[in-house]
C-alpha distance (Angstrom), angle and dihedral (degrees) to the residues before:
residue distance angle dihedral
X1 . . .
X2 3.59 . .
X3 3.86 101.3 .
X4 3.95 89.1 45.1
X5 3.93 91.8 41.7
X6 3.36 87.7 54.9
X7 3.84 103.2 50.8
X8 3.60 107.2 34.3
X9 3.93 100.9 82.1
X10 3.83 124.0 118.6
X11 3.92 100.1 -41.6
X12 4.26 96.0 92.2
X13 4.01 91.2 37.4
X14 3.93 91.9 52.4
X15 4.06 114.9 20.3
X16 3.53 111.2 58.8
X17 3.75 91.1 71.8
X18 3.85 90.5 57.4
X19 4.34 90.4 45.3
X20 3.37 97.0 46.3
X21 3.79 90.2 60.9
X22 3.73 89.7 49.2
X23 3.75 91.6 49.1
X24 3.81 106.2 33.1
X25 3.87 85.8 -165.4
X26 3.89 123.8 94.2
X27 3.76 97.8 -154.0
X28 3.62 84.0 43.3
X29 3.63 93.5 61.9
X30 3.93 90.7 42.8
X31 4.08 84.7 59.6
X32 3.28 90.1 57.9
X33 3.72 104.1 51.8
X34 4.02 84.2 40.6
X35 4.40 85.3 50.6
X36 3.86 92.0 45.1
X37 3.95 95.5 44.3
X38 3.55 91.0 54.0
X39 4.11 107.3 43.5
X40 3.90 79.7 45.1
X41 3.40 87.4 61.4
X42 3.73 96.6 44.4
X43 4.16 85.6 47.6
X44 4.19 89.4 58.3
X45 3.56 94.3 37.8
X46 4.06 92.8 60.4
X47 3.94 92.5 29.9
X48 3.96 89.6 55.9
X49 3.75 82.3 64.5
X50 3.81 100.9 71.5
X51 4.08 81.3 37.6
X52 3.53 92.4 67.9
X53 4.03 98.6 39.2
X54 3.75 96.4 44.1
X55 3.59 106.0 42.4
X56 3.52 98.2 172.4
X57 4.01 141.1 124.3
X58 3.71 116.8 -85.4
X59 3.57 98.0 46.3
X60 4.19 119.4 -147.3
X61 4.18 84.4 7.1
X62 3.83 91.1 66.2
X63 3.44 93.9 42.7
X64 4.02 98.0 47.9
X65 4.44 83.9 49.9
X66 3.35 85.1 49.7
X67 4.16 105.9 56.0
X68 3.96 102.3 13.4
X69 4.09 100.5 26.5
X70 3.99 139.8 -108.3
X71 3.97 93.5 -58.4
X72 4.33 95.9 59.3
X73 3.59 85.7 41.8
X74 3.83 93.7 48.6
X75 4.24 92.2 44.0
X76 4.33 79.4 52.4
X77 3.40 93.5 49.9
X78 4.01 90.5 41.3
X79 3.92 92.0 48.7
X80 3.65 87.0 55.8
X81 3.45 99.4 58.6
X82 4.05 97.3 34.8
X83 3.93 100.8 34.3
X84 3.99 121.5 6.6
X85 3.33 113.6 32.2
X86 3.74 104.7 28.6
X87 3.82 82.2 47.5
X88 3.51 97.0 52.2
X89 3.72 87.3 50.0
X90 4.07 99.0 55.4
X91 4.26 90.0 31.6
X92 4.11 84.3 58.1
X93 3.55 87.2 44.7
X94 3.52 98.3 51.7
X95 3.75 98.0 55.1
X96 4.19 86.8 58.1
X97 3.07 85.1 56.1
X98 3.74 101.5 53.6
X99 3.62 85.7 51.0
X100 3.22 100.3 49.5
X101 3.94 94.2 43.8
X102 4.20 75.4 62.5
X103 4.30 87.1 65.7
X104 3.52 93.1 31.6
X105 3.77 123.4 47.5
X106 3.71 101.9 -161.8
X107 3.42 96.9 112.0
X108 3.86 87.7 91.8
X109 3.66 93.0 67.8
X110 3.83 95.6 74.7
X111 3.87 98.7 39.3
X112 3.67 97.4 145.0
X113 4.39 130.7 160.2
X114 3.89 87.9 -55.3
X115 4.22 80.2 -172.4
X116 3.97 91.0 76.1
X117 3.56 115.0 121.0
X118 3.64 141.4 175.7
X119 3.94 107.3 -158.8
X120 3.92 123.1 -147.8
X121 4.00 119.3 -150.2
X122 3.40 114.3 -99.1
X123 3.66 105.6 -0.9
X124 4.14 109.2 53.4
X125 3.73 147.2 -110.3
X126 3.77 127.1 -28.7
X127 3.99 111.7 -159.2
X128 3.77 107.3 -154.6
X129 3.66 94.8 171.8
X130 3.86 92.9 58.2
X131 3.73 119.3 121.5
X132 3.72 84.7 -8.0
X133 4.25 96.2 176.9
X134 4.00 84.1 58.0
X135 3.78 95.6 43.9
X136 4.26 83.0 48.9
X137 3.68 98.7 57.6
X138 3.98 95.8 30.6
X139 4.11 81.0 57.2
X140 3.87 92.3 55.9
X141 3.38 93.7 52.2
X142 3.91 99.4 45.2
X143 3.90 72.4 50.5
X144 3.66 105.8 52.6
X145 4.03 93.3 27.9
X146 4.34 80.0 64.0
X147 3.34 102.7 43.5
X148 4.23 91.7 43.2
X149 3.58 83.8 57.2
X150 3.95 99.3 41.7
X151 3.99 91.1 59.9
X152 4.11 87.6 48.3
X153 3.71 102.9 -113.2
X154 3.78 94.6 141.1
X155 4.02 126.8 -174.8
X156 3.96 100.3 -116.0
X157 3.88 123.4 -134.4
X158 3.72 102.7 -93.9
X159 4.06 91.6 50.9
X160 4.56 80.2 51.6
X161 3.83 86.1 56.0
X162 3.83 97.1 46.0
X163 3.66 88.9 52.1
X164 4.19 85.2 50.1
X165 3.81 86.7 49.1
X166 3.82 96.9 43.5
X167 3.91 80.0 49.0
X168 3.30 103.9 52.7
X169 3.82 97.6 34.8
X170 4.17 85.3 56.0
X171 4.10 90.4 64.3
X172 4.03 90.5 37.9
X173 4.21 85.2 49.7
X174 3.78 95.9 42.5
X175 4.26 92.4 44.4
X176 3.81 88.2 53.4
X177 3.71 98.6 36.0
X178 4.24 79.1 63.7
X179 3.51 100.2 43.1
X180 3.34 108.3 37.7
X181 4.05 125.0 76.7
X182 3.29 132.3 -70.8
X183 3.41 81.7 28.6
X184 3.41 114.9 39.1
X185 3.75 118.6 126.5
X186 3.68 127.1 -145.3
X187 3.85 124.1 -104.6
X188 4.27 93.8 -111.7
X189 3.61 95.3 115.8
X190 3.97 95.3 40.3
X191 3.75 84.2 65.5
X192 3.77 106.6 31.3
X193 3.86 122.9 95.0
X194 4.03 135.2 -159.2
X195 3.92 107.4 -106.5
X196 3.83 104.7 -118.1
X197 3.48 107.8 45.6
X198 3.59 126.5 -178.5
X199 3.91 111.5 -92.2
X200 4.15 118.4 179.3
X201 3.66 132.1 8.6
X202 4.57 84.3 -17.8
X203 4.05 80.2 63.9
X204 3.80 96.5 59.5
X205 3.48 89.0 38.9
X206 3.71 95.0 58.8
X207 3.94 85.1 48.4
X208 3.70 92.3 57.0
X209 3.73 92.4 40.2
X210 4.23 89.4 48.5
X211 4.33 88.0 44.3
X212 3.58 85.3 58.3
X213 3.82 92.7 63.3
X214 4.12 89.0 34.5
X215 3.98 82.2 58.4
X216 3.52 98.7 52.6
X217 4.17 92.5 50.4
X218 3.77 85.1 53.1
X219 4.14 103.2 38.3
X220 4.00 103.7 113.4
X221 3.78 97.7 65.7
X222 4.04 92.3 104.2
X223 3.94 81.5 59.4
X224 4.20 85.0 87.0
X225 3.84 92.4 51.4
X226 3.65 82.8 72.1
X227 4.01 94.3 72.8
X228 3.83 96.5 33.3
X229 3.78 92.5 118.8
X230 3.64 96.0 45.5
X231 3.88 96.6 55.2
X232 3.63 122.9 105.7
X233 3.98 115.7 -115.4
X234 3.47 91.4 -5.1
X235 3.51 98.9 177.6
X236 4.11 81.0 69.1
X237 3.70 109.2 27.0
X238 4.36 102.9 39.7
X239 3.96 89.2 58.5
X240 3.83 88.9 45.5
X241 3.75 90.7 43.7
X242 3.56 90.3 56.6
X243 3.86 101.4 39.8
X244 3.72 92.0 55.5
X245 3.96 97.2 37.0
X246 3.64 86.7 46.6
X247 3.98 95.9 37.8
X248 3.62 90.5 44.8
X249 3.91 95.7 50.8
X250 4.09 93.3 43.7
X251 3.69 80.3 53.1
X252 3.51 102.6 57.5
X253 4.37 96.1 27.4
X254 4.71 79.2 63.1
X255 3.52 92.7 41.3
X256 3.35 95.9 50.3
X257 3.74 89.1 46.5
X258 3.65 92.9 51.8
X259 4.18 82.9 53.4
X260 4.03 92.5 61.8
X261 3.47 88.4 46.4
X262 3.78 101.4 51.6
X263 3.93 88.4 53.4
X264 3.95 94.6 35.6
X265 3.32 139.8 52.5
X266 4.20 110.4 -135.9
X267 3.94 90.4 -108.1
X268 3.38 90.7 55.2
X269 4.31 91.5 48.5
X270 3.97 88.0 49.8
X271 4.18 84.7 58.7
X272 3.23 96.0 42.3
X273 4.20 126.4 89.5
X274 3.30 101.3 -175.4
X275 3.77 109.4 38.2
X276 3.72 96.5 176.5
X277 3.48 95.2 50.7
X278 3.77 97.8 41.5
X279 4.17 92.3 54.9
X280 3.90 91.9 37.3
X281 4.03 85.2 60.2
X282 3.99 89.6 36.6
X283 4.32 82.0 55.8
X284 3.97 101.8 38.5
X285 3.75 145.2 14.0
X286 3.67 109.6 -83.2
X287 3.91 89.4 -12.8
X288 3.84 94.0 141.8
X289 4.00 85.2 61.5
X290 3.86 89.2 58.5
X291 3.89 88.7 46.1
X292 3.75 93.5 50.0
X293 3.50 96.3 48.3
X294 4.02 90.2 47.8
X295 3.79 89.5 53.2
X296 3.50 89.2 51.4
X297 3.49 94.9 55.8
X298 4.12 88.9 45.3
X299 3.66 93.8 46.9
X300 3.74 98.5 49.2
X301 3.62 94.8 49.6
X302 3.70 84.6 48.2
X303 3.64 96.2 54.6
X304 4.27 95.2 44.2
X305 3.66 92.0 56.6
X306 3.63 99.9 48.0
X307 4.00 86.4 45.1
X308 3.24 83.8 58.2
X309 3.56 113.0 40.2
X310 3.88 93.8 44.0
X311 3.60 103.1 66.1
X312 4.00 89.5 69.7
X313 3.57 82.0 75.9
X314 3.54 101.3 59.1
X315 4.12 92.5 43.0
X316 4.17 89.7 56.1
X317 3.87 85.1 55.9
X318 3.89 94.4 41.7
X319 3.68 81.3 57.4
X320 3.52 106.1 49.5
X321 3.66 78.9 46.1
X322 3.91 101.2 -121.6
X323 3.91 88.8 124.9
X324 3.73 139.4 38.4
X325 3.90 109.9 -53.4
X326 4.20 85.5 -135.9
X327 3.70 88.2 71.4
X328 3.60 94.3 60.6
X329 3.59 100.3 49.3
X330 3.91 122.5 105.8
X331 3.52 122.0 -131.5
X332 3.99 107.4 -108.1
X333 3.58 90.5 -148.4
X334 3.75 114.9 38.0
X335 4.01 95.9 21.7
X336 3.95 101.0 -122.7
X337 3.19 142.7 123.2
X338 4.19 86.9 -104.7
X339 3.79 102.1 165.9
X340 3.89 88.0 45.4
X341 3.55 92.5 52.2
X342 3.53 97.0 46.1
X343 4.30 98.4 46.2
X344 3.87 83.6 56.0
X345 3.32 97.6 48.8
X346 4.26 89.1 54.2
X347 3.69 92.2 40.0
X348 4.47 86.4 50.9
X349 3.70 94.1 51.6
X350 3.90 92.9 44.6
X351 3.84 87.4 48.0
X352 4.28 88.1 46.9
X353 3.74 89.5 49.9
X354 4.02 88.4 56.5
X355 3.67 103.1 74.1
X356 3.84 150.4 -46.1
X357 3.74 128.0 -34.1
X358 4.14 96.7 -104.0
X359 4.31 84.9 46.3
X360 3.65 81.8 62.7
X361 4.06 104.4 49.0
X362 3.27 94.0 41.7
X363 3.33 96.4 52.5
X364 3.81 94.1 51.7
X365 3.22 95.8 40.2
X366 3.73 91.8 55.8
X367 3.82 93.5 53.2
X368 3.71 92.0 43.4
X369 3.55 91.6 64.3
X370 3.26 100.2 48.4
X371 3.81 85.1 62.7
X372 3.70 88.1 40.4
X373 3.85 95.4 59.5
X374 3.89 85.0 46.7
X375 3.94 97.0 53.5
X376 3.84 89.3 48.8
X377 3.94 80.5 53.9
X378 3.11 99.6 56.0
X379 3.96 90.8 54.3
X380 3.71 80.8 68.6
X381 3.95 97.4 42.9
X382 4.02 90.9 49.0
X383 3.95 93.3 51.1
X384 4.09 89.2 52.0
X385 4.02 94.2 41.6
X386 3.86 96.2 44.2
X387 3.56 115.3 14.6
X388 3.73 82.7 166.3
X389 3.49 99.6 53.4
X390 4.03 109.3 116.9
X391 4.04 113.2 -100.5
X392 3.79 113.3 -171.3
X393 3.55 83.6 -178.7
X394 4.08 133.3 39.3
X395 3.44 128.8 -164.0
X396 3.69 117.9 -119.6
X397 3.36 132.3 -111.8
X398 3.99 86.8 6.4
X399 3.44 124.2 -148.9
X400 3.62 96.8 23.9
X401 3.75 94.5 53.2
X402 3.07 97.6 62.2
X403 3.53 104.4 32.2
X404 3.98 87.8 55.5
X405 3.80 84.3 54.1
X406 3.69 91.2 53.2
X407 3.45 102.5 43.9
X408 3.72 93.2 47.2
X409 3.83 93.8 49.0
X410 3.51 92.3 51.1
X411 4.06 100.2 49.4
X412 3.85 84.9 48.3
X413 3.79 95.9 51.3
X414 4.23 84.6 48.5
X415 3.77 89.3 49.3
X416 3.59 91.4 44.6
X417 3.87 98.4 52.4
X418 3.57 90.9 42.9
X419 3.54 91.7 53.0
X420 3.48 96.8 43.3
X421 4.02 91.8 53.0
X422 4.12 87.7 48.8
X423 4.17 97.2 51.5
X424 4.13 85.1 44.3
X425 3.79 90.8 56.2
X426 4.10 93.9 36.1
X427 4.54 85.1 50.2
X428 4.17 84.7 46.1
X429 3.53 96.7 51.2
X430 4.03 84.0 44.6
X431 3.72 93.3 53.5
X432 3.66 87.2 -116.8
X433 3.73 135.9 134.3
X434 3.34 118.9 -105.8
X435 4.28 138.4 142.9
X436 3.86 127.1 -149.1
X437 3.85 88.1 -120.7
X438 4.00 93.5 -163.1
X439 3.40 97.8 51.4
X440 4.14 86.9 43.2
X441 3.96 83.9 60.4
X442 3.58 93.4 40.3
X443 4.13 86.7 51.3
X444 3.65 91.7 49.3
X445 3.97 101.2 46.4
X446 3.87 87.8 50.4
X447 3.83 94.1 43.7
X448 4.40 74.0 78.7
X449 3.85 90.2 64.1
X450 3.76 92.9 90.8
X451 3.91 98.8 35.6
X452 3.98 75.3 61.5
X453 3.41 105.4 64.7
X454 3.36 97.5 27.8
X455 4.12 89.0 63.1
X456 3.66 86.1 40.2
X457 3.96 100.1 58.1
X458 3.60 82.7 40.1
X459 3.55 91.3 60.7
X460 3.75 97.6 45.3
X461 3.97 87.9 49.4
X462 3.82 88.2 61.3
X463 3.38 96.5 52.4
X464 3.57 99.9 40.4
X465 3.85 83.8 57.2
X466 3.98 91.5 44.2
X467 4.17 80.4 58.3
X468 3.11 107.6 46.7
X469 4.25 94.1 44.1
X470 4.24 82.4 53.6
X471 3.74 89.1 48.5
X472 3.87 86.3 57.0
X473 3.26 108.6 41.4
């Protein structure tokens, strides 16, 4: 429950639209939610290693001080806040909103010149003024979501697993309401395929481009690495955990797929925004309704927990004193980590003011693996540093796991910068806006390079001072 609770979010309700224009090819697209599922799988497998032998707080932060030094651990900890979990927060946010812009029609109210753009040397446009109803109402809740859990008033554990079962019961309800008479759909759009398709280097392109959204519908997984040293046997049950989390959610992310395209063809997927919605409306009266209002529930659960787990982050590095010391201060009233809460709640509306909803995954999602591929590193590093260090839990099938992992994660974050440089210079030549979203994550995450050192000869200052005052008295 916890590996699939923590993947399925707004990835499967909002991406395959997107992919399926980058593919053009509905098996294509089912390869790539098959490809995804299982190198996520080989990414959890290894990361669960360091889990296990470095059960402390702080999670992947600890463990990146530990094998490559304070500075990785700090540019982790930095990408957090400034890229991957801040962006996770507003891109969940942004898909309630869509769906709820479906039940109410205010959006129209702030149309505006969506073609304004404020252009950034060297990496491309940012359109703040796109979809600016959407941006409105995904800005409240960021809002409300922050300040909710700023006073305390928490969502417990059991409402966390309804929202998993309401989830999870949404893509069982929608496969069946497809397949099943009266409503069942014929298999025309499984088989049919966009005239035109990519051949050549533009086909692996489009595969990197589609994994991109793929990633996004599985991100989450590393969520169970969190509780690797507090699971019984875990030598037997983490690997199990994660093969049937991860095989049941790969399961149900290409049966849904196969759903859309039963009821639509995969020109009429690329149009589409909201796939689920569109083919739950195609299959019953006022079924996209019911689908919105599921993914609302889904999303917003989504986006309280990862407020809320995120900020732990920022308090281990405003303790170790490689960011301000306000952020790691508890609230002596209401017992959170308020000035946490509230900084990433700033910094996520900034970052959903920035662009589009797909800028935003795939920007995360290209930082994250980067840190990803590291992590599964590590696994190696560890097992050549301290070969006697205690493991609870092993990776399987060790090297090659891991090495697969690596070696994957590296040739798709190649493919995806190169790609992402290529469609910047085919939108310039078009007159269009567009931003090399790697390189914009890349920017960001080394934007911290300076709030490093400066903490850093900050820190030795104090102590120097501490010295000397002990040497004189």
């Amino acid at each position: 429950m916890l590996v699939a609770g923590g993947v399925i979010g707004s990835g499967i309700f909002r991406k395959p639209g997107v992919m399926a224009a980058q593919l053009g090819s509905p098996t294509a697209l089912l390869g790539i939610w098959v490809v995804a599922g299982v190198m996520t799988l080989l990414g959890a497998l290894s990361t669960a290693e360091l889990a296990a032998a470095i059960p402390e707080t702080g999670g992947t932060y600890v463990y990146f001080e530990r094998l490559y030094g304070p500075f990785a651990a700090f540019l982790y900890g930095w990408a957090t806040f400034v890229v991957i979990q801040t962006g996770s927060i507003t891109a969940v946010c942004y898909v309630f909103a869509e769906h709820a812009a479906q039940l109410l029609p205010i959006t129209a109210v702030f149309d505006v010149d969506s073609t304004f753009r404020i252009h950034l040397p060297y990496l491309g446009d940012i359109v703040p003024l796109r979809d600016l109803g959407v941006k409105m109402i995904a800005a409240c809740v960021i809002a409300g979501l922050t300040f909710v859990n700023y006073l305390g008033v928490k969502f417990g554990g059991v409402l966390q697993n309804v929202v998993t079962l309401i989830k999870v019961s949404t893509m069982v309800g929608l496969v069946l309401l497809v397949f099943l008479p009266p409503t069942s759909a014929d298999a025309s759009g499984l088989v049919g395929a966009r005239e035109g398709q990519p051949a050549g280097w533009a086909w692996w392109a489009a595969c990197a481009a589609a994994l991109q959204g793929a990633f996004w519908a599985y991100d989450g997984w590393n969520k169970v690495t969190y509780i690797a040293g507090e699971v019984k046997e875990p030598q037997t049950n983490l690997p199990r955990a994660l093969l049937w989390g991860m095989g049941l959610v790969t399961l149900l992310y290409v049966a849904m797929n196969v759903a859309y395209a039963q009821v639509l063809t995969i020109d009429e997927m690329s149009r589409s925004k909201l796939v689920a919605a569109d083919v739950a409306e195609r299959c019953l009266t006022h079924g996209g309704r019911w689908i919105a209002v599921a993914v609302m529930i889904s999303t917003f659960g989504a986006a309280n927990a990862i407020i809320l787990a995120s900020a732990r982050v920022y308090l281990t590095m405003a303790e170790r004193g490689v960011f301000p010391a306000v952020l790691g201060r508890i609230h002596p009233r209401f017992h959170t980590p308020g000035a946490a809460l509230l900084a990433q709640g700033f910094w996520g509306v900034i970052l959903l003011f920035s662009g589009t909803f797909d800028m935003l995954t795939d920007t995360l999602i290209f930082v994250s693996w980067i840190f990803y591929a590291a992590a599964a590193w590590g696994v190696i590093l560890l097992r050549r540093r301290e070969p006697d260090l205690p493991r609870p839990y092993r990776v399987p099938g060790y090297p090659w796991v891991p090495a697969v992992f690596i070696a994957f994660a590296v040739l798709y974050l190649v493919l995806t910068l190169r790609n992402d440089v290529m469609g910047y210079q085919e939108a310039a030549a078009a007159g269009r806006p567009a931003l090399i979203n790697s390189l914009f994550g890349l920017v960001l995450v080394l934007a911290g390079t300076p709030i490093y050192w400066f903490y850093r000869r900050r820190q030795r200052k104090l102590t120097q001072g501490g010295s000397q005052i002990v040497a004189g008295s």
